[in-house]
N, C-alpha and C positions, 0 to 999 in steps of 0.2 A: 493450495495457496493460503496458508495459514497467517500470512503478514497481512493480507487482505482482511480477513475475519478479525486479527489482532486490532487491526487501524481504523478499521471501521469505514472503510473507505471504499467501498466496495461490495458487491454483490456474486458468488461465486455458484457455477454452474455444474455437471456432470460433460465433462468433455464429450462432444460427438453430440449431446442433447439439442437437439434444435427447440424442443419444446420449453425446455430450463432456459436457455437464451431467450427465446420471447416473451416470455412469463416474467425475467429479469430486465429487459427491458423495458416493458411495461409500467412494470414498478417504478422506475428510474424516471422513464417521460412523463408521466405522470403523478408525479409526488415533487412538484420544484422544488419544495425543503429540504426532502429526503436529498434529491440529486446537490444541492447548495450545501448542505452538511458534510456530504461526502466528498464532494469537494475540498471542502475546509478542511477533512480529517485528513485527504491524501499529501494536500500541500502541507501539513503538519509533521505528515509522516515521512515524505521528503526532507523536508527541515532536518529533522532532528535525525534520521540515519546516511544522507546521503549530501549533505553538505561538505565543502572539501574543507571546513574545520574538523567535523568528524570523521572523514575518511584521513585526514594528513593524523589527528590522533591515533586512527587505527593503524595506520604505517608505522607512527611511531614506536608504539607497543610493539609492533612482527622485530621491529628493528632492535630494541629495547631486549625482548625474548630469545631470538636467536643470538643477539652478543655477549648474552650470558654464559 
């Protein structure tokens, strides 16, 4: 999950770890800033990759590309 780490939005685990999950959660419930920042970072990063102004630009580009 490297968009994760990128965004800063986030905290990423060893899949199957239940120990990395509790330890991540932890972290999270207890640090309100920490979890209120990541917040902010993921609605940011929402925003800007997943918005239908950015995705109708990304159509337009496939459309743009392949009708060349």
């Amino acid at each position: 999950m490297d968009f994760v780490k990128r965004g800063n939005f986030g905290l990423t685990v060893k899949y199957g770890s239940v120990l990395q999950l509790k330890e991540a959660l932890e972290i999270i419930l207890n640090n309100p800033e920490l979890s209120m920042e990541m917040g902010k970072n993921g609605q940011k990063f929402v925003a800007e990759n997943y918005s239908w102004d950015v995705i109708g630009k990304r159509i337009e580009n496939i459309y743009y590309t392949i009708s060349r």
